[in-house]
C-alpha positions in Angstrom: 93.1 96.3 117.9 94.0 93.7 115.3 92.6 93.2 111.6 91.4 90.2 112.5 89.3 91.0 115.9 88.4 94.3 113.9 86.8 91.5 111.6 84.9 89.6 114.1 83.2 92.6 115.1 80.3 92.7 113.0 79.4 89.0 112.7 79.2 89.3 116.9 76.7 92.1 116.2 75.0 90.3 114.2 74.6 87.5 116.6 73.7 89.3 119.2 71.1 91.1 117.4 70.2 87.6 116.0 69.7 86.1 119.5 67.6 89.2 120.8 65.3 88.6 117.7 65.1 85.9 118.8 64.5 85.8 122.3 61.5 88.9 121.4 59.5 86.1 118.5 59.8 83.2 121.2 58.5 85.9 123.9 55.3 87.2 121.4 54.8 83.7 120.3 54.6 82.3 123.3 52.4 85.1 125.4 49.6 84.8 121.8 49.5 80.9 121.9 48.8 81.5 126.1 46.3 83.5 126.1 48.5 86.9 127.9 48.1 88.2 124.6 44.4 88.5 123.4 43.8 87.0 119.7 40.6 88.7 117.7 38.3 86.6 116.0 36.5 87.6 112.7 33.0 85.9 112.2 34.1 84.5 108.8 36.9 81.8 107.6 40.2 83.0 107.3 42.8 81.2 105.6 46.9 82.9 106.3 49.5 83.0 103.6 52.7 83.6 105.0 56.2 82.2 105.9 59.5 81.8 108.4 61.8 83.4 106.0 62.5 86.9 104.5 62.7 87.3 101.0 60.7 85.9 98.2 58.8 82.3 99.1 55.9 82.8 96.1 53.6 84.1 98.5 52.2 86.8 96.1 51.1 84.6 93.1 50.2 81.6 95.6 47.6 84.5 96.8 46.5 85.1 93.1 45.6 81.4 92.7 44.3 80.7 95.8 41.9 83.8 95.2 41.2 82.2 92.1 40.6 79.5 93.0 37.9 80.2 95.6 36.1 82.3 92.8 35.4 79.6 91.2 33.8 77.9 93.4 31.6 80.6 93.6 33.0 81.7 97.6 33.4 85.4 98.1 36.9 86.4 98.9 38.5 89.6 100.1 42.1 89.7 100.3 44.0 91.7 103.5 47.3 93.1 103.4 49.8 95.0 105.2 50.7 97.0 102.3 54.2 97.0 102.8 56.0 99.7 101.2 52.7 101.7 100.2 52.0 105.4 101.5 48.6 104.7 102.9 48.3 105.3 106.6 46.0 103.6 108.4 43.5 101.1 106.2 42.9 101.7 102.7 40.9 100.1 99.8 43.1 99.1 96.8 40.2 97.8 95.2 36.4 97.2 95.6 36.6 94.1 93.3 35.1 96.5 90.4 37.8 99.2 90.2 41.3 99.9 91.2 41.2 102.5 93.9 45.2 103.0 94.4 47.9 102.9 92.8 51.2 101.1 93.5 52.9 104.0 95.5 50.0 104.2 98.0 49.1 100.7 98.3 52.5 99.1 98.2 53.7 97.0 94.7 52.4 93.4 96.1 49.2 94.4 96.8 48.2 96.3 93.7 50.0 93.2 92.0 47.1 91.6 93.8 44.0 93.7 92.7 45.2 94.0 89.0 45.4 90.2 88.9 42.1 89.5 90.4 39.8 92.1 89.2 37.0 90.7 90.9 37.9 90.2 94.2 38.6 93.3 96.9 42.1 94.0 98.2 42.4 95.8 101.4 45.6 97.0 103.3 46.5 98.0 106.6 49.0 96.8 109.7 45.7 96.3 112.1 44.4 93.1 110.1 41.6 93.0 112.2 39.8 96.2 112.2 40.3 95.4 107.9 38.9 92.3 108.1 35.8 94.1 110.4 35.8 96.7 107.4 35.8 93.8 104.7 32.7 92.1 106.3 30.6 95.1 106.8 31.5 96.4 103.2 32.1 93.2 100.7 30.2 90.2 102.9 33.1 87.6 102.3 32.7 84.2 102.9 36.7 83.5 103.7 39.4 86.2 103.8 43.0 85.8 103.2 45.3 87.0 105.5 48.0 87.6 103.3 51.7 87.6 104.5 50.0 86.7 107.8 52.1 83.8 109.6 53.7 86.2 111.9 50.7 88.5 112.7 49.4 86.0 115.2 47.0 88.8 116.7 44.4 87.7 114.3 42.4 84.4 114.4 43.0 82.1 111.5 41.4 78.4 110.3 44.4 77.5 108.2 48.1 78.6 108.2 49.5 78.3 104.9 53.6 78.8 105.1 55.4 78.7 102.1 59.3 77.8 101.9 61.9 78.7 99.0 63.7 74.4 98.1 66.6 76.6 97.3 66.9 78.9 100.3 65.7 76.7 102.7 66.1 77.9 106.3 69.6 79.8 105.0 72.3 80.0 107.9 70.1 78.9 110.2 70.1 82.1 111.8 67.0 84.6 112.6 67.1 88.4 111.2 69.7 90.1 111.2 72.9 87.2 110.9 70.0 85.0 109.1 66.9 84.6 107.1 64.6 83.6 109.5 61.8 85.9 110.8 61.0 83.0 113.9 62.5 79.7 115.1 62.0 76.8 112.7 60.0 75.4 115.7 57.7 78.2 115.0 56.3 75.9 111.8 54.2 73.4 114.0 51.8 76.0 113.8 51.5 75.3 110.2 48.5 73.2 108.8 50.2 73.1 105.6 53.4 73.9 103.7 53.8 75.0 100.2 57.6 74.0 98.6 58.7 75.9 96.0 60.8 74.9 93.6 62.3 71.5 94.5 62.6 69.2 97.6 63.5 70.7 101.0 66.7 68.6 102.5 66.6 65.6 104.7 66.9 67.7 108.1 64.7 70.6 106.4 61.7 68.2 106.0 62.4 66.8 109.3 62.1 70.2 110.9 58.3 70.5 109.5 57.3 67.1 111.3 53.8 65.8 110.7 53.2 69.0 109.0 51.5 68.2 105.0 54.1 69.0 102.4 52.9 70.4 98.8 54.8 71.0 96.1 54.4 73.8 93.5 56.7 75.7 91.4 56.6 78.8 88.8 55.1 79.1 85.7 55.8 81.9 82.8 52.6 82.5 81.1 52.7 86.0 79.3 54.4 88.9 78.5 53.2 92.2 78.6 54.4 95.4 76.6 53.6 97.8 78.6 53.9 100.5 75.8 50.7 99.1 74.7 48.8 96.3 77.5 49.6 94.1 74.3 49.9 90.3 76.0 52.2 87.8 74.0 53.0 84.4 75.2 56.0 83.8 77.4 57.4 81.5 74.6 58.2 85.1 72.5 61.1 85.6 75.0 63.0 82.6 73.1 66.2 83.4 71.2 65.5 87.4 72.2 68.3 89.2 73.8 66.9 91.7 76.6 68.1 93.2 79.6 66.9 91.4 82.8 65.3 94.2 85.4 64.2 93.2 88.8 63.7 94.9 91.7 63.0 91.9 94.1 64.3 90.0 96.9 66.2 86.8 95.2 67.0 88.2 91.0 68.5 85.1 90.4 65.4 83.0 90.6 64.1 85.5 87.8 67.3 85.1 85.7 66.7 81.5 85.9 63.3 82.0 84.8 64.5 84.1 81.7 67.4 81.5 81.1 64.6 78.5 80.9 62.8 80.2 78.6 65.3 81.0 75.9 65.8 84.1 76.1 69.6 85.9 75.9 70.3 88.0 78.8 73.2 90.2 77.8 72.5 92.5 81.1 71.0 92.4 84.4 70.0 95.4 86.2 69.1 94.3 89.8 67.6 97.5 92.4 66.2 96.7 95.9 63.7 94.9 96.9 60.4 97.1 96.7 62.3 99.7 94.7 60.4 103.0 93.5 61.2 104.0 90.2 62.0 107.4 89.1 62.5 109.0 85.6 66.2 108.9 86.5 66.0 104.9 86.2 64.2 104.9 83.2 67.0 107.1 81.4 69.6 104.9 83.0 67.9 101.4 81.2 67.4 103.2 77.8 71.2 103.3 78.3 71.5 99.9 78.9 69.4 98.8 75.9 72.7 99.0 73.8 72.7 95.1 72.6 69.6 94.2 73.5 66.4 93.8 72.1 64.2 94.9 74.6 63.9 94.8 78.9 62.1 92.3 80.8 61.1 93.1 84.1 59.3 91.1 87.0 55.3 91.5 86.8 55.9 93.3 90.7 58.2 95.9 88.9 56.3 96.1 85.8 53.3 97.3 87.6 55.8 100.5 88.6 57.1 101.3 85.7 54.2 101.5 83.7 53.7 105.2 83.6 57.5 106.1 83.0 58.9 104.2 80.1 56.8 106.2 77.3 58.2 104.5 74.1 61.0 102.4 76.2 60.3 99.0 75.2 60.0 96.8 78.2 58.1 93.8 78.5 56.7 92.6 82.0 56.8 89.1 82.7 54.3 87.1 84.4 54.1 84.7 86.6 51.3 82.0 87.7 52.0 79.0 89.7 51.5 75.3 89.4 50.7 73.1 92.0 51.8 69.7 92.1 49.6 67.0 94.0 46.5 69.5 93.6 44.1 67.1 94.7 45.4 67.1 98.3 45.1 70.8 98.7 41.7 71.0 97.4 40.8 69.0 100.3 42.4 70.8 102.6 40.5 73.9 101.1 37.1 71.8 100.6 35.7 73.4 103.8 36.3 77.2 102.8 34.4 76.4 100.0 30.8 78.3 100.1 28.6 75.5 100.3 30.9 72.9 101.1 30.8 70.0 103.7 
């Protein structure tokens, strides 16, 4: 066989398994919006966070504001997840909106990301939304949950689809899973009652693609570090002129690279592991190593929450991030009736 047919091989794979993706999301997609499949229906307001793309989109801290935000308008939340990554099988509480109940190992990193940020409001996870969002109502009495990471899981009822979309990544190749990005056709975003742009403006044939669909614009925002040797917060401005090592364990490093590089800070290393990546004391000896030249680590806040109980006197710093939202006024009305009290 030739080197260059040898070549083709695997991009043909791809495609193949590309097009049977394919062919299996139009299928499920098409059998839930019919009625062949049967969608559950929780007797509260549920509001979906989710998107058509694999990799990072924002859809964790989008979940921390929109949380947020809903607290203080004094509307009970409860947020459900699938707890991807997590060792909990079945349905388990990863907090009861007074106390952590799991750590990051059993409840995945995202989710505990989720309950350490919003102290207040309970974080459930499980694959079988429903029977956690039956378990939420019974337990915590929400007025709206959030179906987090939920565009896809189309076996649940929801009252708003929420899909958020990466300016930079766009719809990549093109392609669904495995030759591209996409987790369903682009098609798939009619469904959407609104969509969240991070980071820039989607292209001419991008925005296109979304139709009548609203288009919101938000992007990231540093706000504080956090040595973890000590909880001891600083703001995201002590970063400038430092030279650290860059540690990340998520889907797209670059973006938090970027991050770093806006805020002044030197990187003189990047250490980049796998997406959801467990940390072991091996790691940890690995980075002191790689401290030579620099200052100190910064990690993602997603990785920070990992490491924690491994670096003893290491210094790393955990950066976090909030996001800001602009043209506000337009998604607080689309929010206005999830509001307790509201309309």
């Amino acid at each position: 066989m030739k080197e260059k047919e040898i070549g083709l091989l695997p991009h043909a794979l791809l495609y193949f398994l590309s097009v049977l993706y394919s062919i299996g999301a139009r299928l499920k997609i098409r059998l839930y919006l019919s009625g062949s499949l049967e969608r559950k229906e929780l007797p509260c307001k549920v509001i979906s966070i989710g998107n058509i793309t694999s990799g990072g989109t924002g859809k964790t801290p989008f979940a921390v504001w929109l949380a947020g935000y809903l607290k203080k308008k004094n509307t009970r939340v409860v947020i459900l997840s699938r707890g991807y990554k997590g060792s909990v099988k079945g349905m388990g509480v990863v907090s009861d909106g007074q106390k952590i109940l799991l750590g990051p190992s059993e409840a995945g990193d995202e989710p505990y990301l989720m309950a350490k940020r919003l102290k207040d409001v309970p974080v459930i996870v499980g694959a079988e939304r429903y029977r956690s969002g039956l378990y939420a109502i019974e337990n915590f009495n929400p007025d709206c949950i959030i179906l987090d990471d939920g565009f896809q899981h189309m076996r649940l009822k929801r009252d708003l689809d929420v899909v958020l979309i990466d300016a930079v990544e766009g719809f990549g190749n093109g392609y669904l899973l495995p030759r591209g990005v996409l987790r369903e056709p682009v098609e798939g975003l009619k469904r959407a009652h609104i969509v969240m742009v991070k980071g820039g403006i989607l292209a001419p044939e991008e925005r296109r693609a979304l139709g009548p669909v609203p288009l919101i614009e938000f992007s990231y925002r540093p706000s504080v570090v956090v040595d973890l040797r000590g909880n001891i917060e600083r703001e995201a401005a002590y970063l400038k002129g430092k030279r650290v090592v860059a540690l990340s364990g998520i889907a797209k490093p670059e973006s938090f690279l970027k991050t770093l590089d806006a805020l002044g800070a030197i990187v003189v290393k990047s250490l980049n592991y796998p997406d959801h990546h467990t940390y072991t004391t091996e790691d940890v000896e690995a980075m002191k190593r790689e401290l030579t030249g620099a200052e100190l680590i910064v990690a993602t806040e997603k990785d920070g929450v990992k490491l924690k109980n491994l670096i003893q006197t290491l210094p790393i710093y955990a950066l976090q991030i909030d996001i800001e939202v602009k043209g506000v006024e337009r998604l607080e009305r689309a929010l206005k009736p999830f509001v307790k009290g509201a309309g």
